[in-house]
N, C-alpha and C positions, 0 to 999 in steps of 0.2 A: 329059262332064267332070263335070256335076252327077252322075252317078249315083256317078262314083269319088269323089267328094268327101264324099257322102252314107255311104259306106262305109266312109270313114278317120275318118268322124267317129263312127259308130257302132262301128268297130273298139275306139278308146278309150275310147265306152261302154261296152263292153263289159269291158276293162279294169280299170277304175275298180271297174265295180260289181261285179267278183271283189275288188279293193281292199276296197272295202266291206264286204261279204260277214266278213273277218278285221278290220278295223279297229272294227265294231259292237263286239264283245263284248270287244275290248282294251281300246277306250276307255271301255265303261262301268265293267268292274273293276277300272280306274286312277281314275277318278274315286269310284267307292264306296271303295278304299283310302284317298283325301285326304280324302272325307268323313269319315271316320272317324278316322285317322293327325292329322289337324289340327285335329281339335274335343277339344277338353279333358275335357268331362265324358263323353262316350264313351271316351275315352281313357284319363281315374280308373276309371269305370266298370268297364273290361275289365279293367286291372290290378286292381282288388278283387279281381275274379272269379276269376282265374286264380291272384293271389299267394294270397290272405285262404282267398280258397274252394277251396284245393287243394291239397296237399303238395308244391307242389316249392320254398319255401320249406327245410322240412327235409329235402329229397332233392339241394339243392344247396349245405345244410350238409353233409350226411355226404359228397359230394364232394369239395368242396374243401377240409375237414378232413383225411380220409382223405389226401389228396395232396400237405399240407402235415404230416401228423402227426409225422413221423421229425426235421422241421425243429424242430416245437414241441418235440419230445423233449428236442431236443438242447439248447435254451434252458433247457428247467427242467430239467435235469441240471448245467446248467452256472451254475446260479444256489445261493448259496452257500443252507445251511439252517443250523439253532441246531443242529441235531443230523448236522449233516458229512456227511449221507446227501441224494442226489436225488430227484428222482419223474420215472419216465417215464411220456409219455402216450401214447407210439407203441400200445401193445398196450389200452391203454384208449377209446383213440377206435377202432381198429380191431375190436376185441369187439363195438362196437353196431349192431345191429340197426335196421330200416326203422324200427322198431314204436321203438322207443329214439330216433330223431331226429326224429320224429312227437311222440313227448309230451313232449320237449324244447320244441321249439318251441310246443308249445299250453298248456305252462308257464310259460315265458319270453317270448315271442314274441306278446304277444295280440291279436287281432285287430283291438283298437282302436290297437295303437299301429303294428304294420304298415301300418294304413291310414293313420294320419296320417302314416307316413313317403311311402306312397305320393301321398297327397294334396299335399302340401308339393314333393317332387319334381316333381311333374308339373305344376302351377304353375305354379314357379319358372323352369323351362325354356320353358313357353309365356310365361312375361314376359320374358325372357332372349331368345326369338326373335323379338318386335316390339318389343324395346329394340336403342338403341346400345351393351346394355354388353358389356364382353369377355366375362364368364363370366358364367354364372347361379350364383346364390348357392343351394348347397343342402345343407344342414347337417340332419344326424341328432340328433336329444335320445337321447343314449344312458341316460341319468339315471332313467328309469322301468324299463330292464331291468337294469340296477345295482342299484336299488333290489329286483328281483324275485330274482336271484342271491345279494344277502348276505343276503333276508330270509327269510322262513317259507319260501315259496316253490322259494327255491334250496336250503335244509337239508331239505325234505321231499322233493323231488328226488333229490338226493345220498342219503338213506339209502332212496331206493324201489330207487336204485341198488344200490347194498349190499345190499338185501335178494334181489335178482336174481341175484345173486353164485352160485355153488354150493360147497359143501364141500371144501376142498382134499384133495387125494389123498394115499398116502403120499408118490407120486413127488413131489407139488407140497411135501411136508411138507420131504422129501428137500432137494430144490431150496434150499427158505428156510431150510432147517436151523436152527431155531429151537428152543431149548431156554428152561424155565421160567428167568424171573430176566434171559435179553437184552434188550434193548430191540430193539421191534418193524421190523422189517425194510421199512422202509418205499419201497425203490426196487423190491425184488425182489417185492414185494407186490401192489406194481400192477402189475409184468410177469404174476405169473400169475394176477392178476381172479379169487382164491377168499378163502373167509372162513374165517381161521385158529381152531382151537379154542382153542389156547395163550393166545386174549390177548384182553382185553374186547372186545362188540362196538362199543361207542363210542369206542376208542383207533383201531379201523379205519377207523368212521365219519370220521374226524378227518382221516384220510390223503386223502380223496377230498374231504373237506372244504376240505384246506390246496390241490389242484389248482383245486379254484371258486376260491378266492380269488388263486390266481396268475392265472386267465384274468379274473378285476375288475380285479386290479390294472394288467391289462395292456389294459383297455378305458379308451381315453380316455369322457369327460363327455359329447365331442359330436363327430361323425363328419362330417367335409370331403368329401362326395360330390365334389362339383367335383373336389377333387385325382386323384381316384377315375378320373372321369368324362375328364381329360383328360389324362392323364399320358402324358407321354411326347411331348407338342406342344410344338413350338418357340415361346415366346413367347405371343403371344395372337393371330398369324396363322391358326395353325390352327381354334382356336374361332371366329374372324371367317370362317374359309371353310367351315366346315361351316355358319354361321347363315346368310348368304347360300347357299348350296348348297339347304338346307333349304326357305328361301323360295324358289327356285326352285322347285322339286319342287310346294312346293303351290301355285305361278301355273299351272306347266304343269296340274296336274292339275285345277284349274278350271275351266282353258279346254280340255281335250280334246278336249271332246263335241262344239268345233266342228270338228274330224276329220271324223267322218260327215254332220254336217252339209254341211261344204263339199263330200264325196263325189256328194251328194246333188245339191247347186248345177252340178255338173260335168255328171251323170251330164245333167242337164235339157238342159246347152246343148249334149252333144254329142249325144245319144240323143232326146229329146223333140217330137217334133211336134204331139202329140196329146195327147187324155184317155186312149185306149186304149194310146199308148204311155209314158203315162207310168206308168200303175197295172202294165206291165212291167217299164219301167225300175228302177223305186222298187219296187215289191210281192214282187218276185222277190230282190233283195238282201236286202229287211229281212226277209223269210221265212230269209230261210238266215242270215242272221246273227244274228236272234235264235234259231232252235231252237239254234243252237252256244253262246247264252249259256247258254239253258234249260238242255243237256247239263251243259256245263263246272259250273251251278250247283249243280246236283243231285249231279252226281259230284267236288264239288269235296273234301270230307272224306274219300272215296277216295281222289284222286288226293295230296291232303298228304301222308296218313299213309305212304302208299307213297312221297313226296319225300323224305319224312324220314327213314325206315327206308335211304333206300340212302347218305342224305349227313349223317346224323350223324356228329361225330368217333369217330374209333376208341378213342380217348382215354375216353369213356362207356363203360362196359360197358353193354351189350344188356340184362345182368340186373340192373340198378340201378334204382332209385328214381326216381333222376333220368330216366335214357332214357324210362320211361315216363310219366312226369310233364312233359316235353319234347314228346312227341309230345298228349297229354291235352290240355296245356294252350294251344298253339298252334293244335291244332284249335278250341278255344273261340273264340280271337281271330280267326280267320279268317271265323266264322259271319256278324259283324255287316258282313263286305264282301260275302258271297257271300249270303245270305239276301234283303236285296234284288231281288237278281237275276234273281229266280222271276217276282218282280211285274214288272219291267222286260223283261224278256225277253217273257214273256206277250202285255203290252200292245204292247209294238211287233210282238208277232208277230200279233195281232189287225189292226190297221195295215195290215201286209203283206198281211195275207190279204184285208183288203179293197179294197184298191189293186188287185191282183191278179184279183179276184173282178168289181171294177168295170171293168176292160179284158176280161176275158171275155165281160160280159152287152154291153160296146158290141160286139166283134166279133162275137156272136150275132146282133145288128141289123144292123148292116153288112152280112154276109152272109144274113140276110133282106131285106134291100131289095136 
C-alpha cells in the first residue's frame, strides 16, 4: 500500500514539475512586462525612444492624413473664400512623399515639445491610476506648433514646398487654362501641384500659404487627450473599469513569481525524500524551464517581427512608412522585457545545473558504498 501511495504521490510530482517546466518562463516574461509597463520612467523612457527617436510619428501622420484627406477636401471646398474659388487638399496631402512627412514633422514637431507632450501624458495617467479620479487630465499645449506654422518656420516650409513643385505641362497648362490678365486659378492649382509660368512665384506661394492657415485656424490652442483617450465610454464607469482593471494586471503580475515558487513547494512534498531527490525534483524543471526562457529570449525579436508581419491590419499597406515604423518600433519596446531574460534564464539555469549535478555526485556515493 505504501509502495502505491509513494507512486501517486510521485505521479504528481511529476506532473507539476512538466507544470513548471512551462509556467518558469511565462511567469518571468509577465513579471519583466509589469516591470516595465508600470514604472513611469521606463515607460517615458521607451516612449522618447520610439516616438522622439524614430519616424513613426510622421509615418502616422501621412496615414491618417491620407485617410482622412478627401474629408478635409471637402471642408475647405466648402468654406466660403474673398475670391469665390476653394482649395482642395485631397491631391496635395496625397502627392507627399515619406521624405515630405519626415521634415514636416522635424520642422513643426520638435523633439522637445513631443517629448513634453509625452512626458505630461505618461504622468498624468500614472496619477490618474493611484487616484480616485474618474479621468486623467491630459491636455496638449498646441500654442508652440501654432506658433512654428504662422511663423518663419511654417512660410519656410510652405515655399521648400513650392520649390519641390515641378513645371506644369501643356496638358496641365490645358487643364488650368489660364490666360494673361485672369486671376490665378487657385482650386484647380492645387489639384495639379505644378508651378504656373503665367503668374508670380509668390501669388502661388500665397495659395499653399492661405491652406497653412486654414489647418491653424482649425487647430485648437490646446488638445483634450482625455476626450481622445476615452470616447466613446458610457459615462465615467468605463474609465473606473479599465483603472481597476489595470491595477489588477499590475497586482497579479507582482505576485506571479509565486507560480513557480509554489510549483516548487509542491514538487517537495510530493516528489522529495532526499538531497538526491531533490537536486531531481528541482534541477531538472529549472534546467528546462530556464533554457526555454534563454530560447524564447534570444529569439524573441524574431519571433515579434514575424507576429507582426502576419497580424497587422490590412488597412496599412505593407509599403508605407508606418508598417515599417510599426514593426521598428515595437521591436524596441519589447527589448527592455526580454533583455533581461538572458540574465534570468542564465542564473536559474546555473541553479538547475547544480541542483542537478549535486544529486548525481550523491548517487555516485550511494552506489559506491
Amino acid at each position: 500500500m505504501k509502495t502505491v501511495f509513494n507512486a501517486i504521490l510521485k505521479f504528481f510530482a511529476f506532473i507539476v514539475a512538466g507544470v513548471l517546466i512551462l509556467a518558469l518562463p511565462l511567469s518571468l516574461m509577465i513579471n519583466n512586462l509589469g516591470e516595465v509597463i508600470f514604472d513611469e520612467e521606463q515607460v517615458s523612457e521607451i516612449a522618447a525612444e520610439v516616438i522622439v527617436n524614430s519616424d513613426i510619428v510622421p509615418a502616422a501622420l501621412e496615414f491618417l492624413t491620407n485617410r482622412q484627406a478627401e474629408e478635409i477636401s471637402t471642408k475647405i471646398e466648402d468654406t466660403e473664400r474673398p475670391e469665390g474659388r476653394g482649395l482642395n487638399l485631397n491631391n496635395l496631402i496625397l502627392t507627399m512623399e515619406d521624405e515630405d512627412w519626415i521634415d514636416f514633422r522635424e520642422a513643426l514637431l520638435t523633439d522637445e515639445l513631443v517629448a513634453t507632450w509625452i512626458r505630461d501624458t505618461i504622468h498624468n495617467l500614472f496619477v490618474w491610476l493611484d487616484s480616485e479620479d474618474s479621468f486623467p487630465v491630459i491636455i496638449w499645449n498646441l500654442e508652440p506648433l501654432i506658433q512654428k506654422m504662422t511663423g518663419q518656420t511654417g512660410q519656410e516650409a510652405v515655399e521648400a514646398y513650392y520649390e519641390s513643385l515641378p513645371d506644369c505641362t501643356d496638358l496641365q497648362m490645358e487643364e488650368l487654362k489660364t490666360q494673361p490678365g485672369e486671376p490665378l486659378p487657385r482650386s484647380k492649382m492645387v489639384e495639379e501641384l505644378c508651378k504656373l509660368s503665367t503668374f508670380p512665384h509668390g501669388e502661388q506661394i500665397q495659395v499653399y500659404n492661405d491652406v497653412m492657415k486654414m489647418v491653424v485656424d482649425a487647430t485648437p490652442r490646446e488638445y483634450n487627450a482625455t476626450q481622445a483617450l476615452f470616447k466613446g465610454r458610457d459615462g465615467i464607469r468605463g474609465p473606473y473599469t479599465l483603472k481597476y482593471q489595470f491595477r489588477t494586471y499590475r497586482l497579479l503580475m507582482d505576485i506571479v513569481l509565486l507560480t513557480p515558487l509554489a510549483l516548487l513547494f509542491l514538487i517537495l512534498i510530493f516528489g522529495v525524500r532526499s538531497l538526491e531527490a531533490l537536486g531531481q525534483w528541482w534541477g531538472i524543471p529549472l534546467i528546462g524551464g530556464s533554457l526555454i526562457t534563454l530560447i524564447s529570449s534570444l529569439l524573441a525579436g524574431t519571433l515579434w517581427r514575424g507576429f507582426l508581419t502576419l497580424n497587422i491590419p490590412g488597412a496599412i499597406p505593407k509599403t508605407s512608412l508606418l508598417y515599417f515604423q510599426i514593426i521598428e518600433s515595437t521591436s524596441r519596446v519589447i527589448s527592455p522585457i526580454f533583455a533581461p531574460l538572458i540574465i534570468q534564464s542564465f542564473v536559474l539555469l546555473l541553479i538547475g545545473a547544480g541542483l542537478f549535478t549535486m544529486a548525481l555526485i550523491l548517487r555516485m556515493r550511494r552506489a559506491g558504498d
